[in-house]
C-alpha positions in Angstrom: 152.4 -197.8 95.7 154.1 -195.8 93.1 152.0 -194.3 89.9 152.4 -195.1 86.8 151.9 -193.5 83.6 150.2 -194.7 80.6 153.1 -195.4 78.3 154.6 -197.1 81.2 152.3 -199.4 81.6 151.4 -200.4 78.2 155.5 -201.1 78.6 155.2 -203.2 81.2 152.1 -205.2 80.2 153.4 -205.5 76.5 150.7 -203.7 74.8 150.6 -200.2 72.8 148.9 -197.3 74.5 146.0 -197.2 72.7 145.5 -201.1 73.3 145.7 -199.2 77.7 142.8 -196.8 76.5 141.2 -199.3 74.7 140.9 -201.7 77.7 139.8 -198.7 79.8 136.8 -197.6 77.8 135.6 -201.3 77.3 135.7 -201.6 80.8 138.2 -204.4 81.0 140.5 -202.1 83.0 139.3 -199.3 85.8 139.2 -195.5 85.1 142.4 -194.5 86.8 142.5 -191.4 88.8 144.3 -188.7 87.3 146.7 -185.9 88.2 145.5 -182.2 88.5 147.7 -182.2 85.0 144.7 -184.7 83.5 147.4 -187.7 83.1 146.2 -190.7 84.7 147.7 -192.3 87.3 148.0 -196.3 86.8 148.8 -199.0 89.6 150.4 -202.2 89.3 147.0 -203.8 89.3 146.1 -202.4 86.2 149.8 -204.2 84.7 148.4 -207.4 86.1 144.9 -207.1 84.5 146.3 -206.5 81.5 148.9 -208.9 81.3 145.8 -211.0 82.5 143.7 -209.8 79.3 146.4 -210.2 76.9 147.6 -214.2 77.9 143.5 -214.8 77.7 143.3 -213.5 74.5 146.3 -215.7 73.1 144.2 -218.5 74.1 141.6 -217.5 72.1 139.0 -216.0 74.8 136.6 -213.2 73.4 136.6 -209.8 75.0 132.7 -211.0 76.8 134.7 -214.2 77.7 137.7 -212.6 79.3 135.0 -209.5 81.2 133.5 -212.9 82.5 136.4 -214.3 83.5 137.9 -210.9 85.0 134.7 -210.9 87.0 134.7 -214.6 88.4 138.4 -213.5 89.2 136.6 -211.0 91.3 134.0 -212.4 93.2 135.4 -214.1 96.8 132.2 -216.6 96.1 133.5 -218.1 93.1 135.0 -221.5 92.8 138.0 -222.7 90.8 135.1 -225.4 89.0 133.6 -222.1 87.7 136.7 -221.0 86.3 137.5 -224.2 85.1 134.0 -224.3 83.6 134.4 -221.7 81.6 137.5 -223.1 80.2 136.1 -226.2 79.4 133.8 -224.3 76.9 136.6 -222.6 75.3 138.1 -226.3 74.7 134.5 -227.2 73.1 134.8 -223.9 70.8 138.4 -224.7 69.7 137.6 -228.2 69.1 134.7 -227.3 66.9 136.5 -224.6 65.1 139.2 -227.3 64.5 136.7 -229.7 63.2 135.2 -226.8 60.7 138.4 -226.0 59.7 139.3 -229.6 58.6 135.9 -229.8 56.5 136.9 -226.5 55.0 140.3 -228.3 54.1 138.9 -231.2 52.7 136.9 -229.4 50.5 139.5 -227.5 49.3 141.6 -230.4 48.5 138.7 -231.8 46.8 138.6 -228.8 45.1 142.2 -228.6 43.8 142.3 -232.3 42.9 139.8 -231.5 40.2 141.5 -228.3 38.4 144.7 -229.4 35.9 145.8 -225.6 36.1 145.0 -225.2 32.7 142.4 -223.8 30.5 140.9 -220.6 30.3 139.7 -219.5 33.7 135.9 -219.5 32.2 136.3 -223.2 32.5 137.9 -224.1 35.4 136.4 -226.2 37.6 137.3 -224.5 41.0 135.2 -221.4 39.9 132.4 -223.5 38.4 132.2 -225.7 41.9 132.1 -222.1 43.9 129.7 -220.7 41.5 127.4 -224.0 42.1 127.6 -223.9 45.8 126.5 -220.2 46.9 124.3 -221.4 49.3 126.9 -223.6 51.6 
C-alpha cells in the first residue's frame, strides 16, 4: 500500500485540499498517520471515502446523514434495508422540498400576475403583498 499525500488525494477524490482537512476534522475521514516530516500519510481508503462523501452529497445527503451512512457502511451487522431505509427518507425530504418549492412558485406567479411593471415602486403591488405577509 503506497502513501499518499494530501494534494494527491484531494486529486484523486476530486476535491480541494482544504475540502481533505475539512473531512478529517469533522470526522468523516480518519486522522492519517503522518511522517516524522508532520505530512500525513493517506491510503486509498481515505480516496474511497471521499469519493463516497462527495457522490452522497450530490444527492443531497447532509454531512449527519452521510456520518450515518458512513457508519451503517461500517458495521458487519447492518442490512442493505437499513441502508435502503435511510434513502427512503432522503426521497421523503426531496419530495417535500419539491412540494415547498412549487408553493413558493405559485406564489410568486401570483405575485407577478398582479404588478403591470409600472408605477412608482411605493405602489407596487409585489412590495405591498410582501409587506402584508411578514408573518408567512
Amino acid at each position: 500500500m503506497k502513501a499518499l499525500t494530501i494534494g494527491t488525494v484531494a486529486r484523486q477524490a476530486g476535491v480541494g485540499v482544504e475540502t481533505v482537512r475539512f473531512y478529517e476534522r469533522e470526522g468523516l475521514i480518519p486522522q492519517p498517520p503522518r511522517r516524522p516530516s508532520g505530512y500525513r500519510q493517506y491510503d486509498d481508503g481515505a480516496v474511497r471515502r471521499i469519493r463516497f462523501i462527495r457522490h452522497a452529497k450530490q444527492l443531497g445527503f447532509s454531512l449527519r446523514q452521510i456520518r450515518e451512512l458512513l457508519a451503517l457502511r461500517a458495521d458487519a451487522q447492518t442490512s442493505c434495508a437499513e441502508v435502503k431505509e435511510q434513502a427512503e427518507a432522503k426521497i421523503a425530504e426531496v419530495e417535500q422540498k419539491i412540494q415547498d418549492l412549487q408553493r413558493i412558485r405559485q406564489a410568486l406567479v401570483e405575485l407577478t400576475a398582479s404588478c403591470a411593471g409600472r408605477g412608482p415602486v411605493s405602489a407596487c403591488p409585489i412590495l405591498e403583498a410582501l409587506e402584508d405577509n411578514t408573518t408567512s
